[in-house]
Residue, then its C-alpha position, 0 to 999 in steps of 0.5 A: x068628540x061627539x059633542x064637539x061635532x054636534x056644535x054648530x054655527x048657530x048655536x054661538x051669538x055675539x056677545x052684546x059690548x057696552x062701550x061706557x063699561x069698557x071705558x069705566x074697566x079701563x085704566x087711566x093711562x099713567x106717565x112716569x112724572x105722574x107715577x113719580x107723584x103718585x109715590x112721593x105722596x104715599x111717603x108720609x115722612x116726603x109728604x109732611x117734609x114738603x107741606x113745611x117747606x111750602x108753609x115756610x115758603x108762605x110765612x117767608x112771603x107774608x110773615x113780614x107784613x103780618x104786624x106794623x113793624x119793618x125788619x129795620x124799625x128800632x124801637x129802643x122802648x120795648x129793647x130785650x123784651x119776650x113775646x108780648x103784644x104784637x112782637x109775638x116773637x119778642x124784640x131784640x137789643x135794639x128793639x126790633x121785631x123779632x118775626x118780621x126780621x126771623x121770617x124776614x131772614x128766612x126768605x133771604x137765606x131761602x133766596x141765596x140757596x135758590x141762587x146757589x141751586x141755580x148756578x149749579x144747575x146752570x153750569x153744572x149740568x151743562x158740563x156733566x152733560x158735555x164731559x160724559x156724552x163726548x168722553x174720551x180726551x175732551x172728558x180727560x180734560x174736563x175732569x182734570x179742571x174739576x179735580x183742581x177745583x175739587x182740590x182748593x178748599x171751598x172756604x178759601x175761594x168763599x172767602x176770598x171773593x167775598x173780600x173782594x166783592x161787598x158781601x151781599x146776596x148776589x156775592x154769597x150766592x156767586x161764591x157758593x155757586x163757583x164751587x158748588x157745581x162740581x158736585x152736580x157736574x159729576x152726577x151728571x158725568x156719570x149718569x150720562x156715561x152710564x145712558x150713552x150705551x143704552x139701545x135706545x140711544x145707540x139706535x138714535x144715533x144710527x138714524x142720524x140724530x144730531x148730537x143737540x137731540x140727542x142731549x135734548x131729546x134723548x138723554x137729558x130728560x133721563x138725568x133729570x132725577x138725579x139732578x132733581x135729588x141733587x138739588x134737593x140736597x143741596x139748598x139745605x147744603x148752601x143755606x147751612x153755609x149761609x148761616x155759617x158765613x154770616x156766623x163768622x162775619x162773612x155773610x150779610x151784614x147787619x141791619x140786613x136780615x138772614x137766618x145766619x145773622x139772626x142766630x149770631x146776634x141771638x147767641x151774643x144774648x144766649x145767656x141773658x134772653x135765650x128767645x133771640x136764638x131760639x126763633x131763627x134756629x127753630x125756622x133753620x132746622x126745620x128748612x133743613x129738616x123738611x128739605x132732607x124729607x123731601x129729598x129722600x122722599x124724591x129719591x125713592x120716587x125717583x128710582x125705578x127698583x122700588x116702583x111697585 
């Protein structure tokens, strides 16, 4: 007690504060997308997944103008022949180039999944926001419609439509796309059944939010990680389905180029000249690969439990 009494005023200085110092200690601040990447990039398996994605998309694009040929020029000369000169990835039984027509092909089924992923979004999420922020009997309803759906097998209605439209890129990606949103649909639902009891939302509809902002502003943004890992699922989903269409003679018809048609022209020729199944089915599982890494990649960077 005797040497705290003898502490006076003058004895204490303020210390000196160096503000470049402080700006240097001082941790950048750090949103939620940019912790998102920050994680996605520390996963080597989503990083590599995503690095061939972005390869393929790029050979996709300039991979048919890397030689003199078009994906339709036949050249019945060098027919059935294996990698030689500029066909680096040989010719088929009519003599066209195989990279021209495998990249070539990737870019359309990679198109066609795009398509398929767009409609999803685009009706999808719109009725999985509608059904669960209202609930009740309009929710009743809504999944009633969804179950019917859910009920009539997706092949049939693929095939159907396209018995009825000419088989095309913009006709398989509609006949994917009419029953391919269901899934996203329910995602949504139950993400939004789950965000519409939180504090925050119930305190914005105390301040007189509209229901427009409050989708908008306050829940939707919250949806956008599912929705982002259902995406990622589901491209690899619909080019899969693409390739198995063509397979049994649904999809784009030849001379026309599609991962899924290279591979049925390429297993005609299995036992003779196995290269011509090789080359599209090699690019085939490594976008399916690649797409499943990024997607679990995105799926651990998007949940908050695994944030360290």
């Amino acid at each position: 007690m005797e040497t705290t009494k003898n502490l006076t005023p003058d004895l204490f200085e303020p210390a000196e504060t160096d503000v470049k110092e402080q700006e240097q200690i001082a941790r950048k601040k750090l949103t939620f997308w940019g912790d998102v990447w920050r994680r996605f990039r520390s996963n080597k398996g989503a990083l590599i997944g995503g690095i061939l994605l972005l390869i393929i998309a790029v050979m996709a694009f300039i991979g048919p103008d890397m030689n003199p040929y078009t994906y339709r020029a036949q050249d019945y000369s060098v027919i059935n022949k294996e990698a030689f000169g500029d066909h680096w990835f040989g010719t088929d039984a009519l003599g066209r180039d195989l990279w021209t027509r495998t990249w070539y092909g990737a870019g359309i089924s990679l198109l066609i999944a795009l398509l398929a992923a767009a409609f999803d979004l685009f009706i999808g999420v719109p009725y999985g926001c509608i059904s669960g922020y209202y609930g009740g009997r309009v929710d009743n309803w809504m999944q009633r419609i969804i179950e019917v759906l859910y009920g009539i097998p997706n092949l049939v209605v693929i095939i159907l439509l396209l018995l009825w439209l000419d088989p095309g890129i913009f006709a398989i990606a509609l006949a994917m796309g009419i029953t391919g949103w269901i899934t996203m649909a329910r995602v949504v639902r139950g993400e939004m059944l789950k965000l519409k009891s939180q504090e925050y939302v119930l305190a914005a509809r105390t301040l007189g939010a509209s229901t427009s902002r409050m989708l908008v502003k306050h829940m939707l943004p919250n949806v956008m990680g599912p929705v982002i890992i259902t995406i990622m699922f589901s491209i690899p989903t619909a080019i899969f389905f693409e390739a198995f269409l063509a397979f049994i003679g649904l999809g784009i018809r030849p001379p026309e180029a599609s991962l899924g048609v290279l591979i049925e022209e390429g297993y005609k020729q299995l036992q003779l000249y196995p290269y011509q199944l090789f080359y599209p089915a090699a690019v085939l599982s490594l976008i399916m690969f690649a797409f499943n890494l990024v997607g679990d990649g995105l799926r651990d960077a998007l949940d908050p439990k695994l944030r360290q």
